[in-house]
C-alpha positions in Angstrom: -75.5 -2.4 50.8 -79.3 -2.2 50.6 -81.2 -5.3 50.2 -84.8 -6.0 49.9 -85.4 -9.5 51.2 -86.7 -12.1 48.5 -88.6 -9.6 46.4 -88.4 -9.9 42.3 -85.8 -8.0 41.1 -85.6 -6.4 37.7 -82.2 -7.7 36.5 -80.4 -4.3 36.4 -80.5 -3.7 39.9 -80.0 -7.2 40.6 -76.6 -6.4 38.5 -76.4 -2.9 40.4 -76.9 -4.8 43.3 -74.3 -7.5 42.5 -71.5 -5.2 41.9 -71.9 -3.1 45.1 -71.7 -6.6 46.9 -68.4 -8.0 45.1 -66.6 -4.9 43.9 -65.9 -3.3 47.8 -62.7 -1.7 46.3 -64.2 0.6 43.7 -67.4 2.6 44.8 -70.3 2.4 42.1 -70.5 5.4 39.8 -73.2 8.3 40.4 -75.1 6.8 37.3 -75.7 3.1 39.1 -76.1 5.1 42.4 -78.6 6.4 41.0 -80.2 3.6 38.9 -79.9 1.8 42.5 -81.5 4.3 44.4 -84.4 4.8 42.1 -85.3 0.9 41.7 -85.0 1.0 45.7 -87.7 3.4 45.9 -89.8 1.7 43.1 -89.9 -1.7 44.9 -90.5 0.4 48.2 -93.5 2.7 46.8 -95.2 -1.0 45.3 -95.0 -2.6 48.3 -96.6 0.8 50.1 -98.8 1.1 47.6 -99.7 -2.9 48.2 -100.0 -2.3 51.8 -102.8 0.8 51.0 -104.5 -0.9 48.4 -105.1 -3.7 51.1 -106.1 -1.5 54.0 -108.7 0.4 51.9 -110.1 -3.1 51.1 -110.2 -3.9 54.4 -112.2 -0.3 55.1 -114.6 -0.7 52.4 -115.4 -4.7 53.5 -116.0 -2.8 57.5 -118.0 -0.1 55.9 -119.7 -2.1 54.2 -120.5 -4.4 57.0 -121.9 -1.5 59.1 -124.1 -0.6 56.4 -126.0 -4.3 56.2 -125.9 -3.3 60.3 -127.7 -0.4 60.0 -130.1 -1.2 57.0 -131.3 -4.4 59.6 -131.6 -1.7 62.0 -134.0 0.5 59.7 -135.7 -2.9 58.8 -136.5 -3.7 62.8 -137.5 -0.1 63.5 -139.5 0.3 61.3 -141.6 -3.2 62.1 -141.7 -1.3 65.7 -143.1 1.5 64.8 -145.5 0.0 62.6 -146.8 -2.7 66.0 -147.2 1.1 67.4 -149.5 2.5 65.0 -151.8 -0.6 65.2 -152.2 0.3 69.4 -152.3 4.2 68.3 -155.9 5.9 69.0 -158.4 5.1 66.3 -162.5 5.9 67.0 -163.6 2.5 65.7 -161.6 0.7 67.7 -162.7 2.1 71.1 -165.8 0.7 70.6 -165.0 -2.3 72.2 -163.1 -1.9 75.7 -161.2 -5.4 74.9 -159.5 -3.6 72.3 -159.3 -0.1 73.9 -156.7 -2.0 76.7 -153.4 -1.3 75.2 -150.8 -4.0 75.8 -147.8 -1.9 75.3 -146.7 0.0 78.4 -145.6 3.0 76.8 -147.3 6.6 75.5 -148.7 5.1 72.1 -151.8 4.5 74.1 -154.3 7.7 74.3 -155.1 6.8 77.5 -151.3 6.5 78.2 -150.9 9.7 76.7 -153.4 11.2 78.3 -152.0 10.0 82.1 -154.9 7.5 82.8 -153.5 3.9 84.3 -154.5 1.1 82.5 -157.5 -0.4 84.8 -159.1 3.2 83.9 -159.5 2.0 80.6 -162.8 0.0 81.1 -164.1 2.6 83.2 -164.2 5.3 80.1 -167.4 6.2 78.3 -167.3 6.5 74.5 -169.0 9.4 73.2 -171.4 9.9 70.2 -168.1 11.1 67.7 -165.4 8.2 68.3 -164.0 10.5 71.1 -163.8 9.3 74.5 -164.0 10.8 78.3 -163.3 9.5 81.5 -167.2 8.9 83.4 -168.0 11.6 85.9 -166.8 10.4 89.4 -169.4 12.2 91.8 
């Protein structure tokens, strides 16, 4: 006969359950088949349910993981993006040549941008509007 390890039993299918076991001669009637069958499925449908309930916890503590994962990644991209904006070209700034050098390697640099290597920089002449062009080489 069907048995489900050590879980809690409601009594009648512990008494369904009993009988089956001791009685082998006469075969339980349709009615406790029945009764049998249906707290079988009960106990099994909790324990699936159980097993669901604990997966979707788990799922929800991951996704929930990822998202403090990606909100630090927000957090640390946007601190990048604001060291680029303070190297970005600004007209007061090239006044001085110390502070036209742009200590990033990358394109955030006009000069960057504009394909001039970095010991150029020094060698540029500021114009009269905050706009800058490379001297006349002649």
């Amino acid at each position: 006969m069907l048995f489900l390890g050590s879980s809690p039993m409601p009594t009648a299918r512990a008494t369904l359950l009993r009988k089956a076991r001791f009685a082998r001669f006469s075969s339980p009637t349709l009615r406790e088949q029945g009764l049998l069958a249906r707290s079988c499925a009960r106990a099994a449908s909790l324990s699936l349910n159980r097993r669901r309930r604990d997966e979707l916890r788990h799922h929800q503590i991951d996704l929930r993981r990822h998202k403090i994962k990606l909100h630090r990644l927000k957090i640390e991209l946007r601190r990048r993006r604001i060291d680029h904006r303070r190297h970005k070209f600004d007209g007061r700034r090239l006044q001085s040549a110390s502070t036209s050098r742009c200590t990033s390697g990358g394109g955030c640099c006009p000069w960057a941008a504009a394909g001039y290597a970095r010991q150029e920089h020094d060698e540029v002449e500021k114009g009269t509007g905050g706009e800058a062009r490379p001297r006349a080489r002649g």
